[in-house]
C-alpha positions in Angstrom: 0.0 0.0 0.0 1.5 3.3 -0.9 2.1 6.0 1.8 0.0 9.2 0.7 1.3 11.9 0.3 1.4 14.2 3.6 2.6 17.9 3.0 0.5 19.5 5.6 -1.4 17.9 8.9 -2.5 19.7 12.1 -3.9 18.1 14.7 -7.4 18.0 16.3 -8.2 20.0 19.7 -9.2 15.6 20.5 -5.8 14.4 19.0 -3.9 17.2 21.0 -6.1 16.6 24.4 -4.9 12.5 23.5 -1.2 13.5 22.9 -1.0 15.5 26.5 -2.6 12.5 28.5 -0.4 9.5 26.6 2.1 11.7 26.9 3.3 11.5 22.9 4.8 14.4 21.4 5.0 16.6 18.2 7.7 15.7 16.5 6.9 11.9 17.6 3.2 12.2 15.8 5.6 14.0 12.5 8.0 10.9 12.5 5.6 8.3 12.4 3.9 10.2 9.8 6.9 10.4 7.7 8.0 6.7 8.2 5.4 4.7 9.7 5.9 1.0 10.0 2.1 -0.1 9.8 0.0 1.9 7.4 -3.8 0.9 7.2 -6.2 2.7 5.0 -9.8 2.0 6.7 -12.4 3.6 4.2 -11.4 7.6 4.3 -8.9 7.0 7.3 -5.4 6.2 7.4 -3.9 4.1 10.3 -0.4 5.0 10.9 1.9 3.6 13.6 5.5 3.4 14.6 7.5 2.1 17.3 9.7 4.1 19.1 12.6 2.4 21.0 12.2 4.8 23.8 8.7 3.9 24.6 7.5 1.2 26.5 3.9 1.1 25.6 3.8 -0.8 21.9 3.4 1.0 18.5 1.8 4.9 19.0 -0.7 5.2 16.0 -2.4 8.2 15.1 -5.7 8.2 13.0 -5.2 10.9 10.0 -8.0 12.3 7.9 -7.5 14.3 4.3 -9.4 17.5 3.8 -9.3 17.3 0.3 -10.9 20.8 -0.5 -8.0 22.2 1.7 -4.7 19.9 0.9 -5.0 19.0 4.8 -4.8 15.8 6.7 -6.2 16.3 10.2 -5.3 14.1 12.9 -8.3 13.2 14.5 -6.8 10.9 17.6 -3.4 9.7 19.2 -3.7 6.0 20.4 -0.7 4.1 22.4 -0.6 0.3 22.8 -1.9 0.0 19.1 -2.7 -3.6 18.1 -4.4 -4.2 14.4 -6.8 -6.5 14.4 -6.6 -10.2 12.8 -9.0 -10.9 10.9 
């Protein structure tokens, strides 16, 4: 599956409230958007995740949306301890 291309994202006031509580930061949420190592598209979402060797708490995945009308992806929500499901 090809990566799409991501020239401009911001989060949502929900993604940011997510990244302060799980404690995940900016530039983490920009690396795993630049190199994820899961990518899922799920209808009009995107799944990405990374692992990050200094965390702990399994792959930190972040839900992205494009805004088509506006070249925007919008991160809608910051997840730790992501798992994809086997179908």
């Amino acid at each position: 599956m090809a990566k799409p291309a991501i020239k401009k994202w911001v989060l949502s006031p929900h993604a940011a409230i997510r990244m302060m509580e799980r404690g995940v930061s900016v530039d983490e949420i920009h690396q795993l958007i630049e190199s994820p190592d899961l990518l899922l598209a799920q209808g009009p979402k995107w799944v990405f995740a990374k692992s990050f060797a200094r965390r702990s708490d399994n792959l930190v995945a972040a839900i992205l949306l494009e805004r088509k009308d506006k070249d925007l992806w919008i991160v809608i929500t910051v997840m730790i301890n992501f798992q994809q499901k086997v179908k």
